[in-house]
C-alpha positions, 0 to 999 in steps of 0.5 A, spaced: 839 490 707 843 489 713 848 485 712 849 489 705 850 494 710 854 490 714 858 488 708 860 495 704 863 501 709 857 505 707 851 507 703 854 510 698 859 505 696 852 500 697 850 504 691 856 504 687 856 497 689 849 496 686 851 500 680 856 496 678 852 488 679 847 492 675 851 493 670 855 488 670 848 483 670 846 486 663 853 486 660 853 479 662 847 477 659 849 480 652 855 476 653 852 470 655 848 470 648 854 471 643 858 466 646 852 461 644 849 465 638 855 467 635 859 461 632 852 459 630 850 466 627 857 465 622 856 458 621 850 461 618 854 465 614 857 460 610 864 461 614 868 455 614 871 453 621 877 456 621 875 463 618 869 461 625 875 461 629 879 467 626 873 472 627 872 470 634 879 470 636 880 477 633 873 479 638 877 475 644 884 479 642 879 485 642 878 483 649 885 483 650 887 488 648 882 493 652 884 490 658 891 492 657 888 498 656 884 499 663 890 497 666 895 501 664 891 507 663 884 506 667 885 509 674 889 515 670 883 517 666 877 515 670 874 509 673 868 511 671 870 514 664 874 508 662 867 503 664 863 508 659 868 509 653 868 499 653 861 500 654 860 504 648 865 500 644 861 494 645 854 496 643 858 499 636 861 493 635 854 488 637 851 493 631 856 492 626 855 484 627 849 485 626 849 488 619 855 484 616 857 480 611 864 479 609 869 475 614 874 482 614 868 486 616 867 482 621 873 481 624 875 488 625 868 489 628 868 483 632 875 486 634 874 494 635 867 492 639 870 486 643 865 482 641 866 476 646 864 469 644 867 466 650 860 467 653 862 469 660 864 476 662 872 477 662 873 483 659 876 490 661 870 493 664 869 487 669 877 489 670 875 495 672 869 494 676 873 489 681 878 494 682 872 499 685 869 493 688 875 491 693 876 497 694 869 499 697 869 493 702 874 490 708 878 485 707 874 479 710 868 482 706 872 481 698 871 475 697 863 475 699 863 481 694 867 478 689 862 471 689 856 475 690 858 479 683 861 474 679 854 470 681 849 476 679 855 475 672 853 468 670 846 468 672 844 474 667 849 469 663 845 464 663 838 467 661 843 469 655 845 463 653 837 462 653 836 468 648 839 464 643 835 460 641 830 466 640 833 466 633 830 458 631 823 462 634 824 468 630 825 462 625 819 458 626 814 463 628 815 468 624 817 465 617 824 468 617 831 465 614 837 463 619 840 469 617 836 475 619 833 471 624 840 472 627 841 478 624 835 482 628 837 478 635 844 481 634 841 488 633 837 486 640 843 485 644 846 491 642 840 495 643 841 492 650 848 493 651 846 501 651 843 500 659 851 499 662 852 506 659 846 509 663 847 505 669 856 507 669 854 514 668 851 514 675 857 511 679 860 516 684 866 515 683 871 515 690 878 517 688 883 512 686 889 510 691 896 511 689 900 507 686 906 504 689 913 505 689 917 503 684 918 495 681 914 495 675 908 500 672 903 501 677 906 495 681 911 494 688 917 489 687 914 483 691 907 484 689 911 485 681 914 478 682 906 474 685 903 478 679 907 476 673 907 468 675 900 468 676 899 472 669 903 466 666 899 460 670 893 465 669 894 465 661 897 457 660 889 455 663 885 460 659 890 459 653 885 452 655 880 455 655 880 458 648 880 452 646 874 451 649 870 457 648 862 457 648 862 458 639 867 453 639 863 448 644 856 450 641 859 448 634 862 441 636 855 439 639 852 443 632 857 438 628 858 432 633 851 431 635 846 436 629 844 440 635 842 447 633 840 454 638 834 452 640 836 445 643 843 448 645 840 455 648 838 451 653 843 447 655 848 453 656 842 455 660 844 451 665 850 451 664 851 458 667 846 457 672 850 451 675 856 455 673 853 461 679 850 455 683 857 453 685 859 460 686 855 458 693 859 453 695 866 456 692 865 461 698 865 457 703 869 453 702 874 458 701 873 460 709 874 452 710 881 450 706 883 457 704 883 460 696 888 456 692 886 449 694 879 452 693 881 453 686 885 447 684 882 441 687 875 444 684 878 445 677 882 439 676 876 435 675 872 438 670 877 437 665 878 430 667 870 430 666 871 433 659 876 429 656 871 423 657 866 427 653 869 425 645 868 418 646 860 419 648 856 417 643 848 419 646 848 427 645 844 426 652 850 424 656 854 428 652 850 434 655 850 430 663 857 430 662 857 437 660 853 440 665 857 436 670 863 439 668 860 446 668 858 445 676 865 444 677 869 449 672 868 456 674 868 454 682 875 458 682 873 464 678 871 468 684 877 465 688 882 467 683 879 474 682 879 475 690 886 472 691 890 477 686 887 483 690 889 480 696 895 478 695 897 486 692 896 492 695 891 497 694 893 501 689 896 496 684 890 493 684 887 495 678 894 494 675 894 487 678 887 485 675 888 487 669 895 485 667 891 477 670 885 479 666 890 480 659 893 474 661 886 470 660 884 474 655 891 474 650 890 466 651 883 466 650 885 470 643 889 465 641 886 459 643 879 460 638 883 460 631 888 454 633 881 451 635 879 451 628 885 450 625 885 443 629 878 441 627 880 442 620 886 438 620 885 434 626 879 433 627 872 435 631 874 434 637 881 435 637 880 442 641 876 438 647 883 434 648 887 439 648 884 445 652 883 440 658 890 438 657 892 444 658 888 446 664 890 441 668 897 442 668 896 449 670 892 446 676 898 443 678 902 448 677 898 453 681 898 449 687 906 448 688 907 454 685 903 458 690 899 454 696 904 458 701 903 464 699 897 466 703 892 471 703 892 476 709 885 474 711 888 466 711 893 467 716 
């Protein structure tokens, strides 16, 4: 408690603060379920990879086109309206998918309820909450924060993707089919996705900062300038990513290997626990070498190691490689979120973090159906190739592009 205390101004931004992890846990625990059960739910459907792609896409476009949304008009109408009007969008979409048939259906509720088969929490709320929570604590307290939420993010993530395989128990133990067995596990989640209304309907809202002066919507020249070249980076590596989401992942080692839910529950599981583990080390060794190195040199090997992962023939080292890369590759989600607010002023910051968040979103949109596309008519593990492809070029980009440009915490 004392160092919470000593890490936010005061109690009420510590409460505020709690609010948001909260929230922001069970948000996450919701997401770290479809990004495992989704792809697997459509499969069972009888939809092909390509219509798998498209229909998961059309949620990640959704994301997207939230996050541009709470960017532009977030502040304007109200952190905390904002915060419940994406929460509410999420519940209705998960219930509509649970219900479902059509692949058009589908579709559109996946889009209009930002249903998100990436498997991690990178939508328009966490926008929103990031711009509350750099805004509660000192500058050399940022990046603290940002890895203690991103942490509490990815372990309700994990515990997540081990819910998935409650549909085969559902299965096994009580004799329903693959399909309602999802079904009923889908209206869980959107059951569940109703407790982030609750909890956001009790944040005290502090007044938002004013916006800067003039060189873009809600953005200084200088800082219109660092954005806009991180937001192209930032979509150049999700657009990777896309490649890579967890619905597309799960179907590689559905297909490659015959792994179902219950065996791949687990495995995403400790995927999202070693993902929130690293956060730990990512901390401190953004103190010891700065935030952009942090990032680049943590990144570039976990798609080296993803490239190795087609090749392997035993599904045991395929998931060892797999978990190795998952120790590696979300080490600069915390960076990144820190060095976007640092780098801009507070009152761009919502702007800042929504336009960086949309980049991401807009690549993870269109990633999944070029992802199907490529299975179809490439191969199975044509997606793995190109996403790891993709990312390290962005890291070197990011690294000469912006080693330079240093946080003011950094000297």
């Amino acid at each position: 408690m004392a160092r919470d205390r000593a890490i936010f101004r005061e109690a009420a931004a510590g409460r505020v603060g709690r609010l948001i992890y909260a929230a922001a846990g069970v948000r996450s625990l919701t997401i770290g379920f479809t990004g495992v059960a989704f792809g697997l739910f459509l499969a069972a459907l009888g939809l092909g990879a390509a219509q798998l792609g498209a229909v998961v896409a059309l949620g990640l476009a959704g994301n997207a086109a939230g996050t541009a949304l709470v960017a532009t008009y977030g502040d304007g109408l109200g952190r905390r309206r904002a915060l419940l009007l994406v929460s509410a969008l999420s519940t209705v979409g998960l219930a509509v998918v649970a219900v479902a048939a059509r692949p058009a259906v589908l579709g559109v509720a996946a889009c209009l309820g930002m249903v998100n088969g990436m498997g991690r929490d990178r939508g328009p709320a966490q926008t929103v909450d990031q711009s509350v929570l750099a805004g509660l604590v000192e500058a050399t307290a940022r990046t603290v924060v940002f890895t203690r939420y991103t942490f509490v993010q990815d372990v309700s993530g994990a515990l997540g993707s081990l819910a998935a395989a409650i549909p085969a128990v559902l299965a096994t133990h009580f004799g329903l089919a693959a399909v309602p067995a999802y079904r009923w596990t889908f209206c869980g989640a959107a059951l569940l996705s109703l407790a982030p209304i609750a909890l956001y309907s009790r944040v005290t809202e502090p007044a938002p900062p004013a916006l800067q002066p003039a060189g873009g919507p809600g953005l200084g020249p200088d800082s219109r300038r660092r954005v806009a070249g991180l937001a192209g980076l930032f979509a150049l590596d999700s657009l990777g990513g896309g490649f890579l989401a967890g619905s597309i992942l799960s179907y590689w080692f559905f297909r490659r290997y015959g792994l179902g839910g219950e065996a791949l529950g687990p495995v995403f599981f400790t995927a999202r626990v070693l993902n929130a583990v690293s956060y730990i080390a990512a901390e401190a060794l953004a103190r010891r070498f700065g935030l952009i190195r942090t990032m680049v040199f943590t990144h570039l090997p976990s798609s080296a190691l993803l490239l190795a992962l087609p090749f392997v023939a035993a599904p045991w080292l395929a998931i060892a490689l797999f978990l190795a890369r998952e120790s590696l590759v979300q080490m600069d989600v915390p960076a990144r979120q820190s060095y976007v607010a640092a780098v801009t002023a507070p009152g761009e910051r919502t702007f800042a973090l929504g336009v960086t968040s949309l980049a991401r979103n807009a690549g993870w949109a269109t990633g999944p159906g070029f992802a199907g596309a490529a299975i179809a008519t490439l191969g199975l593990s044509a997606p793995l190739w190109a996403g790891a492809g993709l990312k390290m070029v962005y890291d070197v980009a990011l690294y000469v592009s912006y080693r330079r440009v240093r946080p003011p915490e950094e000297g």
